[in-house]
Every structure is written in C-alpha cells, then in structure tokens.
C-alpha positions as a LaTeX table, in Angstrom:
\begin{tabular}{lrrr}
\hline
Residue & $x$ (\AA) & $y$ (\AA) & $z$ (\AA) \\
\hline
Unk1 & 60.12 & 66.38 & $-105.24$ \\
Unk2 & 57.85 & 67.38 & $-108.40$ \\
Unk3 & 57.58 & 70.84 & $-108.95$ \\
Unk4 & 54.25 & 71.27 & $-106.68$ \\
Unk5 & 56.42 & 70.81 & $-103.81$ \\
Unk6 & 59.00 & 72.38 & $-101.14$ \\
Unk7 & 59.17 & 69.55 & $-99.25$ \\
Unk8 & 58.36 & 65.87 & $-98.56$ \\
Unk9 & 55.52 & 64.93 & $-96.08$ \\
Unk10 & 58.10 & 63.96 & $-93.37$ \\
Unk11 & 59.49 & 67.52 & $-93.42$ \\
Unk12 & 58.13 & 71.03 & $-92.23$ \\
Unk13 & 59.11 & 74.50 & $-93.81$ \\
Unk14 & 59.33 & 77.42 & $-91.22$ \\
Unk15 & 57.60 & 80.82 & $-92.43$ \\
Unk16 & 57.78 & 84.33 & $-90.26$ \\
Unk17 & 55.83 & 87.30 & $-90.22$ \\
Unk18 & 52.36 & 85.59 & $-90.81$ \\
Unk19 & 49.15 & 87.73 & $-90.34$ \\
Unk20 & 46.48 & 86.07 & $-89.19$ \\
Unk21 & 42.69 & 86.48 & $-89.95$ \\
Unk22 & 40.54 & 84.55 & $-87.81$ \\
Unk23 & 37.26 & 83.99 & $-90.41$ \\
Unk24 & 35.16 & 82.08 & $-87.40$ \\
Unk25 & 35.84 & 79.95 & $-84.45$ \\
Unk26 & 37.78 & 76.97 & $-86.73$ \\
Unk27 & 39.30 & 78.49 & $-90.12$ \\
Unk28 & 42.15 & 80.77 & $-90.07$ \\
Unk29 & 44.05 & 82.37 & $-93.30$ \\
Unk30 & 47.51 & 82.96 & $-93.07$ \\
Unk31 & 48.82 & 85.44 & $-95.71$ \\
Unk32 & 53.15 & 85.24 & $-96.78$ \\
Unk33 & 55.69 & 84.70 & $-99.00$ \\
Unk34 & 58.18 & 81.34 & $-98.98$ \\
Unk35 & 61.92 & 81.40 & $-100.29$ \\
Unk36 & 63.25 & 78.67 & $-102.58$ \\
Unk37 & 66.74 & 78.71 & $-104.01$ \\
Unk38 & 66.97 & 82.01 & $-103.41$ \\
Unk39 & 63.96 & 83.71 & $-104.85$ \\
Unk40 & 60.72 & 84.42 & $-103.04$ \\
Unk41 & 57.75 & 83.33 & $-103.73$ \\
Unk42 & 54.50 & 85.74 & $-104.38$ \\
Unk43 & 52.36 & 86.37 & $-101.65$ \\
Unk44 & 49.85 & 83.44 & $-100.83$ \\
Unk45 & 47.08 & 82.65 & $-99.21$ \\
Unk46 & 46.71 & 79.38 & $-96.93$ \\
Unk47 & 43.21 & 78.33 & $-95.27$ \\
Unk48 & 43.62 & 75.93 & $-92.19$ \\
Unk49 & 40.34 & 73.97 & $-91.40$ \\
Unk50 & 40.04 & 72.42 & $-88.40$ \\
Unk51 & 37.05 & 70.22 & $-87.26$ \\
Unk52 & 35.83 & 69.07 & $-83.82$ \\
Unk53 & 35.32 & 65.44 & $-83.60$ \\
Unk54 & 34.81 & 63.04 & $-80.73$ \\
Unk55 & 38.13 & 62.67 & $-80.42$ \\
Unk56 & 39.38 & 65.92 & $-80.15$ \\
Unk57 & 40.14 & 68.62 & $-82.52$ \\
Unk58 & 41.62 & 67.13 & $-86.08$ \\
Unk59 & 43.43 & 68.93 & $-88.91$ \\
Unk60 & 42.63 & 68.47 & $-92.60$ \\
Unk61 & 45.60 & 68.64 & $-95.20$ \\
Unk62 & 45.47 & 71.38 & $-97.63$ \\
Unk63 & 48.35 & 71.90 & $-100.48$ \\
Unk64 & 50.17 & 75.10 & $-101.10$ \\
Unk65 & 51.24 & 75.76 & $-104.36$ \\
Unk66 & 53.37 & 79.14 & $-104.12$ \\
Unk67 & 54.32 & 81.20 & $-107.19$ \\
Unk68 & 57.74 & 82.28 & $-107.49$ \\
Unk69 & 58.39 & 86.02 & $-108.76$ \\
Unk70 & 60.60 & 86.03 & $-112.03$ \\
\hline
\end{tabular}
C-alpha cells in the first residue's frame, strides 16, 4: 500500500471507542485514533455521508488520512 493507506479496498480496519455526533438526519462524524505498527495515530475526524436514492440508502467513499504521533 502507498503511504495514504492502512489497508486495501478488499479489507476493513476495526476502531473502538468512537463518539458519535449526529450533525442531521444523514451525516455523522466519528472522532478516534488508529494504531499502525505500533504507534497511534492523532486523533481524526471522519464524516460519513449517506444519501437516499430510489434504491435505498447508498454510501459515498471518503479517504482517511490519519497522522501518526512521533
């Protein structure tokens, strides 16, 4: 993987502890930290969109890009 990421689109990472602040009825921002060879990362900030659509409820794709404390 390039340095942007902690895992290929195939895989998921797992994350606990995740406070979440529901903005309005479709975004939410999740708020933590992620590990990678054995150093965490600072705290960041996700926003999930969703969007209603004819077929159901849909997810678009956003990119984390943690920063690891030194």
């Amino acid at each position: 993987y390039d340095k942007n990421e902690l895992c290929s689109s195939d895989q998921i990472i797992c994350i606990k502890d995740v406070t979440v602040k529901l903005e309005d009825w479709r975004d939410a921002t999740l708020n933590f930290k992620v590990q990678y060879a054995s150093v965490w990362s600072a705290n960041n900030n996700a926003t999930l969109h969703g969007v209603f659509s004819n077929a159901g409820y849909t997810y678009e794709l956003h990119c984390l890009y943690p920063l690891f404390e030194s």
